[in-house]
C-alpha positions, 0 to 999 in steps of 0.5 A: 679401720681409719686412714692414718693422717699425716702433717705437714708443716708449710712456711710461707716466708716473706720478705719486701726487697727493693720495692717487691714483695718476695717469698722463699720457695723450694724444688726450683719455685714449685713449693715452699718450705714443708716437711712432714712432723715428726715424733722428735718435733717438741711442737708444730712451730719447732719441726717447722724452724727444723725443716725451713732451716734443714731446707733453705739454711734460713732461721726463722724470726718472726713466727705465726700460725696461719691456716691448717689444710685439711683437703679429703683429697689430700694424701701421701704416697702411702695413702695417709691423708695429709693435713697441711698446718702453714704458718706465716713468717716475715723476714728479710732477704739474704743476698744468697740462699746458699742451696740449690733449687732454694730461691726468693721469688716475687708474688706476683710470679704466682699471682700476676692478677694480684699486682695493681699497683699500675691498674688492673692491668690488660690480663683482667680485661684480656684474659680473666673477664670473659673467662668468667663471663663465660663460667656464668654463662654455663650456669643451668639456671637464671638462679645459678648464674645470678650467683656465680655473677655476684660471686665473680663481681665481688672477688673481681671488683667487676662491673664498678665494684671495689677491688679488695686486695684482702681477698686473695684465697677467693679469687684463687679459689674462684680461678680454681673452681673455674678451670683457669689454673693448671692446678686444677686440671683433672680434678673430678667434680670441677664444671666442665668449660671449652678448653682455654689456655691456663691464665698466666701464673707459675703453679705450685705443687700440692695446695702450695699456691693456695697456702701462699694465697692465704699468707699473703691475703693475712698479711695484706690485712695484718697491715692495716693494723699492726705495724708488721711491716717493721718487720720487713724493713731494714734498721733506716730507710726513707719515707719513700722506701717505707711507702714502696714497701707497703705498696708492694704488699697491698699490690696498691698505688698509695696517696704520697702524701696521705701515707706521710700524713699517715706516719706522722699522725701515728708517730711510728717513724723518727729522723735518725738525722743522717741523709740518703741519696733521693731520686736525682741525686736529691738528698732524702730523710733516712728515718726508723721505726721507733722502739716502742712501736715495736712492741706490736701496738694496734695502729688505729684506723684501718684504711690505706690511704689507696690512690685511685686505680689507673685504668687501662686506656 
């Protein structure tokens, strides 16, 4: 007789607040969103609005289906095996949240590597670099490490390689395979390496950080080609605001003035006419997303005006 095979349905909830990308979790920032679905449940994406809403007292805007788990190692405390359906929501961040142990956290909190908004940062150089050096060193065979090496230099950008911010899972699960996150300690079949520190990063229980990996990655991509990102920002804002927002998702520094060029040549924003306050008390354009782009019309071209990444000395 076959095992039993149990969903679970995972959200992982977006927003952009004050220039960081954000996302609601659950049991104290361990988890997000999930529950079980039921036989009440009309469909996969109505038990989801039901356990999200149940747990964090937030409904649900935009929806998406994301990427279904379904790990042979995965299962409930009854035995059943569980698959995990995640799905992708973006949103904007209430002031409170209203429950206990419910919260909005920064991504980079999970995956600090992330973030090279500034650089690649010290944690690449220091920490992440020769622990991979080391895993390919360990390879059996010139064949092998060959492999692991090109692997590393793809998901890494290493050795003067591109950093592709889109590549999120694969840089976890590289981490993962190699021992570097607590989640992956005690799990058999892993390569054995010297005991080493986990690299810093709040794990998260079951495969919750690898689903987060996953939405985060889809929404990076999204960006390039959809106009989403309206969905995280508030009715007006500045051009400036708009800019720190998609840095913040892409976890890239952008050309200021390329990125206006951008908008202008989409024509996605419109002046509202009124003014904000700027940096120094200078006043600045509030601008909004015009009605019809909100029709999810494809944005053509699809490369971020990037700046270039700022080394550390």
């Amino acid at each position: 007789m076959e095992n039993p095979v149990a969903a679970e349905l995972v959200a992982v909830l977006a927003a952009v607040t004050d220039g960081q990308p954000r996302v609601l979790t659950t049991d104290d920032a361990r988890a997000l969103p999930a529950g079980p679905f039921e036989s009440n449940h009309r469909s996969l994406q109505a038990g989801l609005r039901a356990w999200v809403e149940t747990q964090t007292h937030h409904p649900l805007g935009y929806v998406e289906q994301l990427y279904t788990f379904a790990d042979r190692d995965r299962s409930d405390q009854d035995g059943a095996q569980v698959i995990s359906v995640s799905y992708l929501g973006l949103t904007r961040e209430p002031a409170e949240t209203g429950v206990a142990s419910v919260g909005w956290q920064s991504w980079y909190r999970y995956f600090p590597w992330e973030d090279r908004r500034q650089g690649p940062g010290a944690l690449m150089a220091e920490a992440i670099e020769p622990r991979l050096a080391a895993w390919v060193d360990l390879a059996d065979d010139a064949a092998m490490r060959q492999r692991r090496a090109d692997r590393a230099a793809i998901s890494f950008g290493l050795h003067g390689g591109a950093w592709n911010e889109d590549m999120v899972l694969q840089r976890y699960e590289l981490l993962y395979e190699v021992g570097l996150v607590p989640e992956a300690h005690g799990v058999a079949g892993l390569p054995p390496l010297p005991p080493v520190a986990p690299l810093p990063g709040t794990p998260m229980r079951h495969d919750h950080r690898r689903i987060l990996a996953t939405g985060i990655a889809r929404l990076r991509a999204k960006i390039k080609y959809r106009p989403v990102v309206f969905e995280l920002m508030p009715a007006e804002f500045t051009l400036l605001q708009l800019q720190q927002a998609v840095e913040a998702l892409a976890g890239r520094g952008l050309h200021k003035q390329n990125f206006r060029r951008l908008i202008e040549q989409q024509a996605l924003v419109e002046e509202t006419g009124a003014m904000a306050s700027g940096a120094a008390g200078r006043p600045a354009k509030l601008f909004r997303f015009r009605r019809d782009v909100l029709l999810e019309r494809a944005i053509s071209g699809s490369k971020l005006p990037l700046a270039r990444e700022l080394h550390p000395v």
